[in-house]
KEROZA-396841 format. One record per residue (C-alpha): residue in one letter; x, y, z. Coordinates in steps of 0.5 Angstrom, whole numbers, plus 500, padded with zeros to 3 digits. Layout:
% KEROZA-396841
[node 'A', [X, Y, Z]],
...
% end
This chain:
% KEROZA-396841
[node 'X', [380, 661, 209]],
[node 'X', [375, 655, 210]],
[node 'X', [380, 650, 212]],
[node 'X', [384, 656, 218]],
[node 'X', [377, 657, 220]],
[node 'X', [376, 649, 222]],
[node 'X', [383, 649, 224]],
[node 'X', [381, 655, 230]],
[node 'X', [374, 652, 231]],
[node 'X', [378, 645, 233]],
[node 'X', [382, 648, 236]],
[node 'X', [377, 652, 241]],
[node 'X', [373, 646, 241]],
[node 'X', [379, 641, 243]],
[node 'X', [381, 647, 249]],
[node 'X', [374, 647, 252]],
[node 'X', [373, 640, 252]],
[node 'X', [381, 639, 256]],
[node 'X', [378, 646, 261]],
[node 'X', [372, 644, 263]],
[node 'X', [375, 638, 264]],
[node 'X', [379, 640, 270]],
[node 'X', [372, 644, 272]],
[node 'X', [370, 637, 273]],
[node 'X', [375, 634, 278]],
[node 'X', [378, 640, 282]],
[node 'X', [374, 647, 284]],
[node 'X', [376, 654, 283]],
[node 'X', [379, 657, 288]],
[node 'X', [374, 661, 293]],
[node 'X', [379, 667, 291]],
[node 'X', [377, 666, 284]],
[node 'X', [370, 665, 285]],
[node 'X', [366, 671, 282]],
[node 'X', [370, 671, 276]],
[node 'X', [369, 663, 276]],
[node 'X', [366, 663, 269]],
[node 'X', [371, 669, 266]],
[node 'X', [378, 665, 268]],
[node 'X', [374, 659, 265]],
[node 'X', [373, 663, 258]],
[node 'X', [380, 666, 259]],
[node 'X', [383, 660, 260]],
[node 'X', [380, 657, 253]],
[node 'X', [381, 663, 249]],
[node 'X', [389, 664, 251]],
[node 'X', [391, 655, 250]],
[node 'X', [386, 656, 244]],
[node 'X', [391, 661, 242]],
[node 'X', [397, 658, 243]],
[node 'X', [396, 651, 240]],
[node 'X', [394, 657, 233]],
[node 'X', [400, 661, 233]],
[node 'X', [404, 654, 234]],
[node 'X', [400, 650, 228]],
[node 'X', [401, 658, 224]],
[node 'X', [409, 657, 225]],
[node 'X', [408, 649, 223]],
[node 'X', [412, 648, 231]],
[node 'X', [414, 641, 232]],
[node 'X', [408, 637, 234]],
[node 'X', [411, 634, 240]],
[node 'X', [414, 641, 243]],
[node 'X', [407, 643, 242]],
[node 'X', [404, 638, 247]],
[node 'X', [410, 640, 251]],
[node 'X', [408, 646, 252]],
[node 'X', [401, 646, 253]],
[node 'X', [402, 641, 258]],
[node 'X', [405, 646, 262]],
[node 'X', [401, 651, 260]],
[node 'X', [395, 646, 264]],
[node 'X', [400, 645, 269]],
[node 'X', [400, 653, 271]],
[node 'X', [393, 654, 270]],
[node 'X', [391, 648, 276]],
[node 'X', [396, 651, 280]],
[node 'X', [393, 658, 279]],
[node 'X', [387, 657, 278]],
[node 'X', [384, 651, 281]],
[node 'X', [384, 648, 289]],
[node 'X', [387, 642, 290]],
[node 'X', [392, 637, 292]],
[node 'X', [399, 639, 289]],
[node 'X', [400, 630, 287]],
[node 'X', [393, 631, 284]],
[node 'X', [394, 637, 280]],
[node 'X', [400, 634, 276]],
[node 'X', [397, 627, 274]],
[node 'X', [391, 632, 271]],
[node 'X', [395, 637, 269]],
[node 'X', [398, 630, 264]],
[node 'X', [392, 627, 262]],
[node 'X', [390, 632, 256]],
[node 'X', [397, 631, 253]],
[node 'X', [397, 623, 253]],
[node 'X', [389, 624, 250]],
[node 'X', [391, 629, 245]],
[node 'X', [396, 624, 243]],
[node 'X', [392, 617, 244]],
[node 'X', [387, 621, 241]],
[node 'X', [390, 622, 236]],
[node 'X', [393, 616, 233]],
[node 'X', [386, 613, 234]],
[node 'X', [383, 618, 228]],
[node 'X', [388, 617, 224]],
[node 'X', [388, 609, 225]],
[node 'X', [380, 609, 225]],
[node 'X', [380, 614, 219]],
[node 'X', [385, 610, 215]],
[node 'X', [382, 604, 216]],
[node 'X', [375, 608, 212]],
[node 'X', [379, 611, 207]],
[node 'X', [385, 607, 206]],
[node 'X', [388, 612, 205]],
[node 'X', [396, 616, 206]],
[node 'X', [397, 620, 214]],
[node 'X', [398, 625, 210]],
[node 'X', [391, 625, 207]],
[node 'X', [389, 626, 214]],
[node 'X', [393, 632, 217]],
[node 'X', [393, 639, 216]],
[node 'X', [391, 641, 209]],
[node 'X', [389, 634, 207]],
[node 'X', [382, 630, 204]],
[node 'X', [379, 628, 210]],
[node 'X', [382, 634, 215]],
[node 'X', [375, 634, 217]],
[node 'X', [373, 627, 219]],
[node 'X', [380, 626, 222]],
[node 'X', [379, 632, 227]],
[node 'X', [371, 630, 228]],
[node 'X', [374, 624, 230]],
[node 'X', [378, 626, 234]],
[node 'X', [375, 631, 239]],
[node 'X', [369, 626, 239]],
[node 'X', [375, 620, 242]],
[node 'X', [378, 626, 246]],
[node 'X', [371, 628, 250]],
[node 'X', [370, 621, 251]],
[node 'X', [376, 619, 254]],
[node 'X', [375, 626, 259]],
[node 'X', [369, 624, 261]],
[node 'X', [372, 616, 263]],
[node 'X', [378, 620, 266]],
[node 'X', [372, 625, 270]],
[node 'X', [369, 619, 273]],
[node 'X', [375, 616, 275]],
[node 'X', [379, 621, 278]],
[node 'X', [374, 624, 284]],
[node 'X', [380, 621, 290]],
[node 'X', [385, 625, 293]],
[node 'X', [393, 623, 292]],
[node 'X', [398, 622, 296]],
[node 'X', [404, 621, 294]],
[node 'X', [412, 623, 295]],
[node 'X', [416, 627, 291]],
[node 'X', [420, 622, 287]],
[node 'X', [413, 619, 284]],
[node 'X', [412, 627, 282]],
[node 'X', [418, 627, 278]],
[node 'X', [418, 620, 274]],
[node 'X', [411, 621, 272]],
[node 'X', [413, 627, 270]],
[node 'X', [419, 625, 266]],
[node 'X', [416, 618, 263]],
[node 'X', [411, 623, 260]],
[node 'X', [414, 626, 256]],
[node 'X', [419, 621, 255]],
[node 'X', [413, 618, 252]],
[node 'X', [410, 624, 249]],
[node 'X', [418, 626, 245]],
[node 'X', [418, 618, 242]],
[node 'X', [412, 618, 240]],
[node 'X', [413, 624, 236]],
[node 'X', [419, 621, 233]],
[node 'X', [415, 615, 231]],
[node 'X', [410, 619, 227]],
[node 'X', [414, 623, 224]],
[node 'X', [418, 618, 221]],
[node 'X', [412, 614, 220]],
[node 'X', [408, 620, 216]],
[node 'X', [416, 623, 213]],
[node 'X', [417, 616, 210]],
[node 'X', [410, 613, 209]],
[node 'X', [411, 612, 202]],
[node 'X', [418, 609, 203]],
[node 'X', [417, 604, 208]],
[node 'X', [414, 596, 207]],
[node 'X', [407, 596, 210]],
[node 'X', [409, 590, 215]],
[node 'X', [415, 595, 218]],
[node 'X', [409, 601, 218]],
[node 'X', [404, 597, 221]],
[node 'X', [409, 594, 226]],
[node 'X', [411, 602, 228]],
[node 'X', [405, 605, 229]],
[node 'X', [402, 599, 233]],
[node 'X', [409, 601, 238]],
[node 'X', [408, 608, 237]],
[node 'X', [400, 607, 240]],
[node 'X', [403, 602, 245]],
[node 'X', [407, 607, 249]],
[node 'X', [402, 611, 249]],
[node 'X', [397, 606, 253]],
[node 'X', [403, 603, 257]],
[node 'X', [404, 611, 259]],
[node 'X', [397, 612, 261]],
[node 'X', [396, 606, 265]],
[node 'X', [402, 607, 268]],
[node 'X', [400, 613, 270]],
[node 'X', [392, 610, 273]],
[node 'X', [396, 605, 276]],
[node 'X', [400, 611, 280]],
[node 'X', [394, 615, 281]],
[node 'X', [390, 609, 285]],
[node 'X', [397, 607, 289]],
[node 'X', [396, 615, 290]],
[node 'X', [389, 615, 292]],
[node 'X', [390, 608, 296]],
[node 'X', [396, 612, 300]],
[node 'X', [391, 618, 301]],
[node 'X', [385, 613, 303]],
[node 'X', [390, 610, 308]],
[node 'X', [392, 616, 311]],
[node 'X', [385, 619, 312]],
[node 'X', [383, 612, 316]],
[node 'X', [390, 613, 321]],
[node 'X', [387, 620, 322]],
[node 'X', [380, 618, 323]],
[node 'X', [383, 612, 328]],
[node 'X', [387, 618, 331]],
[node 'X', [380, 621, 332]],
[node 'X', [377, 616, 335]],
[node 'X', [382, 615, 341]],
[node 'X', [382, 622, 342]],
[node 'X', [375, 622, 344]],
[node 'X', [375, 615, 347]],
[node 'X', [380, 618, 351]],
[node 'X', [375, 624, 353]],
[node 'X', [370, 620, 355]],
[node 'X', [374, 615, 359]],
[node 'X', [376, 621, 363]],
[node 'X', [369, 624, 363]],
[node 'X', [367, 617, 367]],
[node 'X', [373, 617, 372]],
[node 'X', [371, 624, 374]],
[node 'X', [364, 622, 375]],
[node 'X', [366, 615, 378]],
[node 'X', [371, 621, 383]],
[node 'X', [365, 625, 385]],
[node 'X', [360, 619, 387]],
[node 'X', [366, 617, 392]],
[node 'X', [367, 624, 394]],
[node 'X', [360, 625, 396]],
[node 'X', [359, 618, 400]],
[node 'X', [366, 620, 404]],
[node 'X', [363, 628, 405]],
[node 'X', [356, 625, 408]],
[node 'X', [362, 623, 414]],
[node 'X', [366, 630, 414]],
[node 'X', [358, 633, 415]],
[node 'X', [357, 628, 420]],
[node 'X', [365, 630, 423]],
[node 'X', [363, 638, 423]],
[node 'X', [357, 637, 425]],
[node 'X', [359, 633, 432]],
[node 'X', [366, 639, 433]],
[node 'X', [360, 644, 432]],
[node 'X', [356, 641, 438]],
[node 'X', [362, 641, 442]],
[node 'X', [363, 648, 441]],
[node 'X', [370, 646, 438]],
[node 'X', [371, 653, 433]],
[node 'X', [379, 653, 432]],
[node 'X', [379, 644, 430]],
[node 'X', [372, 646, 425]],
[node 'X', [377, 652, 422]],
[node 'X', [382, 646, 422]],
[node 'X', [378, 641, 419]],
[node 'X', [374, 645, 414]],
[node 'X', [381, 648, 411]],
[node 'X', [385, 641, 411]],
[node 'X', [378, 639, 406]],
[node 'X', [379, 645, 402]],
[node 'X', [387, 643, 402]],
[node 'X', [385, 637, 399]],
[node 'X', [380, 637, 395]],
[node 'X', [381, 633, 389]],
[node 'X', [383, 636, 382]],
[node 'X', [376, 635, 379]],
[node 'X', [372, 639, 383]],
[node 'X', [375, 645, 382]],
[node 'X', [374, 644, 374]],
[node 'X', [370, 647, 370]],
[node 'X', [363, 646, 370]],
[node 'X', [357, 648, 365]],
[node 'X', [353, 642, 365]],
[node 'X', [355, 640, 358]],
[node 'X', [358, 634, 360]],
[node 'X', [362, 633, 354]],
[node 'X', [366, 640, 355]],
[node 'X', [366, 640, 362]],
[node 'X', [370, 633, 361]],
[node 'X', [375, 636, 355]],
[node 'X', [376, 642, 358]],
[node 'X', [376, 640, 365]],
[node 'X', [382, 634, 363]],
[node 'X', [386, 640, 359]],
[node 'X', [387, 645, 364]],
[node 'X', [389, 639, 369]],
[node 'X', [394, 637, 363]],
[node 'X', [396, 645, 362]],
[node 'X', [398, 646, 370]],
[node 'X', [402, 640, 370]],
[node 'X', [406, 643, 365]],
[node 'X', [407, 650, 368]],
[node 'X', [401, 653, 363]],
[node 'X', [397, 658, 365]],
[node 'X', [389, 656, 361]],
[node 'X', [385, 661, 362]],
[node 'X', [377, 660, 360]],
[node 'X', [371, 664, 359]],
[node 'X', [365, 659, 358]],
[node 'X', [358, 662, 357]],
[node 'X', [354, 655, 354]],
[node 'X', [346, 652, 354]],
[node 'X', [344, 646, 353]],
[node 'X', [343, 648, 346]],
[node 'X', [350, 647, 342]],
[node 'X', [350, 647, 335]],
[node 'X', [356, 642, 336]],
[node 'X', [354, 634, 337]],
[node 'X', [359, 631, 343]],
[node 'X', [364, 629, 338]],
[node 'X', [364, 635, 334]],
[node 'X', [366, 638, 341]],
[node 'X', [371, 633, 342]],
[node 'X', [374, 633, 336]],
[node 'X', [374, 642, 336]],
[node 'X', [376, 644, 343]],
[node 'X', [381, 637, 345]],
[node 'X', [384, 639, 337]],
[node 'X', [385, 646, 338]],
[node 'X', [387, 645, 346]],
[node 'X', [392, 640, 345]],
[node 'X', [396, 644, 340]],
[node 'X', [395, 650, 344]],
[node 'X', [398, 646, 350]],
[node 'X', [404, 643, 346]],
[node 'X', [405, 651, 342]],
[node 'X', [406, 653, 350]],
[node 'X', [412, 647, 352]],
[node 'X', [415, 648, 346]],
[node 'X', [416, 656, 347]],
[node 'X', [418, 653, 355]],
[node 'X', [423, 649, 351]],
[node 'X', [425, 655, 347]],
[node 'X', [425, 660, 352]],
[node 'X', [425, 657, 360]],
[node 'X', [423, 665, 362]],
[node 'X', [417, 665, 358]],
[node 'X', [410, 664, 361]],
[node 'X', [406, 661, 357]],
[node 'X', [398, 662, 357]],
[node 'X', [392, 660, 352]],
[node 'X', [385, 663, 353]],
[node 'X', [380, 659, 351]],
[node 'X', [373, 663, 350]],
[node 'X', [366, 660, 348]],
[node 'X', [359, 664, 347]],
[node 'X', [354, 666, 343]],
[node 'X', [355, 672, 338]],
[node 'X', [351, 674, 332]],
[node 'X', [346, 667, 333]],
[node 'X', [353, 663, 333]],
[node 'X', [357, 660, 337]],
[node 'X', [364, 663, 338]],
[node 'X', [370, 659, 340]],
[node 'X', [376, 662, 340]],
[node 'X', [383, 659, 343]],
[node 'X', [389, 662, 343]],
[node 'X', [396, 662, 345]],
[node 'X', [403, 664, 346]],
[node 'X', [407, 662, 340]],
[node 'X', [415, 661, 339]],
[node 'X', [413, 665, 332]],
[node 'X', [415, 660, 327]],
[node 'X', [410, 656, 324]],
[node 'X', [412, 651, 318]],
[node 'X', [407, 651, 312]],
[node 'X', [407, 645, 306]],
[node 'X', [407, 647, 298]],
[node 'X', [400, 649, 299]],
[node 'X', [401, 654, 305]],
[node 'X', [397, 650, 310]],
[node 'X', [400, 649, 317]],
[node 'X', [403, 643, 317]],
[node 'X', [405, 639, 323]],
[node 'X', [413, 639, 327]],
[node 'X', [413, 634, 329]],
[node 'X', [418, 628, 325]],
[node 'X', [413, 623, 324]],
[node 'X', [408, 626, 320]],
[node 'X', [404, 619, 318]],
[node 'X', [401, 620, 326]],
[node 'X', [401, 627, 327]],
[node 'X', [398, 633, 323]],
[node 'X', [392, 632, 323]],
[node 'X', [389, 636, 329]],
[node 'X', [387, 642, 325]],
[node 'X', [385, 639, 319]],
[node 'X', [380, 635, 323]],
[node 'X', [378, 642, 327]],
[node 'X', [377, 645, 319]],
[node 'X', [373, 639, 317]],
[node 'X', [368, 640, 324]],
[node 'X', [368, 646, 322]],
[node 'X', [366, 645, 315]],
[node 'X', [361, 639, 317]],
[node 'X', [358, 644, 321]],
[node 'X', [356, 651, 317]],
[node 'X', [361, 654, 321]],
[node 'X', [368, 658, 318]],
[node 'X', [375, 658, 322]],
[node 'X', [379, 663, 322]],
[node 'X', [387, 663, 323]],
[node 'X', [392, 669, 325]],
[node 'X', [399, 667, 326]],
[node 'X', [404, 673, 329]],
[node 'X', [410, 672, 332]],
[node 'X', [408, 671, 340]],
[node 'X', [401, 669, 338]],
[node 'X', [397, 663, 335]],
[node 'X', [389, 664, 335]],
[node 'X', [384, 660, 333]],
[node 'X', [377, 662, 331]],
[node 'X', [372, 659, 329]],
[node 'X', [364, 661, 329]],
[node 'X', [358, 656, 328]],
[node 'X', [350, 657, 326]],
[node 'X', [345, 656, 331]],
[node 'X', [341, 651, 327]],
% end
């Protein structure tokens, strides 16, 4: 009675170090978070019961570990916000410990007691040193691993399936070694057992490094990618700033030559020329230049963006309707507005060309809004949409464009602006439409 009762406390102490673990590297997805703490327990409760049913059924050990890899699997996707790459490496990591550790129990506790594996398995004389041992090596490897896997991945989908298929390759062969090696302890010359155990536990390690090894590839990958997005960025707001300059340069030229059409208007008016000053005022008119006519806040930095997308989305043929009621108090830094309105004007921009391309009847439109609500700042931008949206495996939009090593980013830099600034961004998608809203907190 006392010995199932260790079995269960073991087994209950083994599943809260592996959850907790996860807890440490991903968050519980926000849908989740006011039963954060009941999933938690649920979670322990029901892999606590599986490892027991299979050690109650005498279950192969190696098919046990298989299955509560997938049940970890199951329970980072349902339960907890991630990347899919990062989610299957974690989701691995409990299984390969459990076997290192394992195997290091039974050599620690061989190496104190010389004595058989099976004095150390189930039933055995020293069960409870061997499994004291082992949850101890489990939660230290868990807090390495901890430390080590805060970066994001990226990775293709050949890298998910050979990691996958080498660990359990890996987890089946050193099954088999144990096995054989606790079946025919006995039987087999001590050089011979020695030389098997050192193999079973050298696949392991070569496993786990394997898949350390993938993860920094992986986390180099997803650094390099953030590094093009944040060059991309920079271009984006470098080129703003350029046009905010040549406009500025624009106007300076055309109040010197407009002191001279004064001059010229003022010299017909003293002649009395009435039909020659409607002439020459409606010829000015004809050519003022595009800048003029823009808009204008006094916030240089959104004066300059959306100025620069309305002459863009006229030369496409697209309407940009605009309402603009700001004060010098934005919540925003210039570069959070350039990243927000610029981002969000350009996926607008080319939404509507791709909708001309699709339907040369239609008449693309967006209507950009900025002004106060509720002591915030409301930005909304919305579209016309052809009405097909393409998402990846965790349902966020995702670029249509083929290189997808240059482009995608625009809103994920939108949601990351948002984020920085205690805003919240809300997204609605239908058939004919695609609108974008977004509030941030006056400070």
């Amino acid at each position: 009675m006392i010995e199932t009762i260790w079995e269960i406390m073991v087994n209950l102490l083994e599943s809260t170090i592996f959850i907790l673990f996860f807890t440490r590297i991903f968050s519980v997805r926000p849908i989740y978070t006011s039963y954060r703490h009941l999933g938690i327990f649920g979670a322990i409760i029901i892999e606590t019961a599986i490892t027991c049913f299979c050690n109650i059924n005498n279950m192969n050990y190696g098919f046990v570990q298989l299955l509560l890899l997938l049940f970890d699997l199951l329970l980072l996707l349902a339960l907890f916000d991630g990347s899919l790459a990062k989610k299957v490496y974690v989701s691995i990591l409990p299984t390969l410990i459990s076997l290192i550790a394992d195997k290091l129990s039974f050599s620690l506790c061989d190496q104190l007691f010389a004595s058989t594996l099976r004095s150390f398995d189930l039933g055995g004389d020293h069960r409870y040193c061997s499994t004291f041992a082992y949850l101890l090596i489990c939660a230290l490897f868990c807090i390495l691993f901890a430390k080590l896997m805060k970066a994001d991945l990226m990775m293709s989908s050949f890298l998910y399936a050979a990691t996958y298929i080498t660990s359990i390759l890996g987890v089946i062969c050193c099954n088999i070694l144990l096995d054989i090696l606790i079946t025919y302890e006995k039987n087999i010359p001590q050089n011979i057992f020695f030389r098997l155990q050192g193999i079973s536990f050298s696949v392991m390690i070569i496993i786990l490094f394997m898949i350390l090894l993938i993860f920094q590839i992986s986390a180099t990958n997803k650094r390099n990618a953030d590094l093009v997005q944040k060059q991309h960025q920079e271009q984006t707001v470098l080129a703003e700033l350029q046009h905010a300059k040549e406009t500025a340069d624009g106007i300076r030229a055309w109040k010197h030559d407009y002191k001279n059409h004064l001059l010229t208007l003022k010299g017909l008016a003293a002649n009395h020329k009435d039909s020659q000053i409607t002439q020459y005022i409606q010829s000015l008119q004809d050519n003022l230049p595009d800048y003029l006519n823009d808009v204008n806040t006094g916030v240089a930095s959104i004066d300059a963006i959306v100025s620069g997308k309305i002459r863009y989305a006229r030369s496409q043929h697209i309407e940009l309707k605009h309402s603009l009621l700001v004060n010098d108090k934005i919540p925003l830094s210039d570069l959070q507005l350039t990243t927000i309105l610029g981002n969000l004007l350009d996926n607008a921009i080319e939404a509507c060309i791709r909708l001309q391309h699709q339907d040369p009847a239609a008449q693309p439109s967006i209507v950009l809004s900025m002004k106060p609500f509720r002591a915030a700042l409301q930005i909304i931008v919305q579209n016309t949409s052809t009405g097909e949206y393409l998402t990846d495996k965790d349902h966020a939009l995702r670029t249509s464009k083929a290189d997808t090593s240059q482009h995608g980013f625009g809103l994920l830099n939108v949601q990351k602006t948002v984020e920085a600034a205690n805003g919240i961004i809300d997204i609605t998608k239908n058939s004919t439409s695609f609108c974008v809203t977004i509030l941030i907190p006056e400070k």
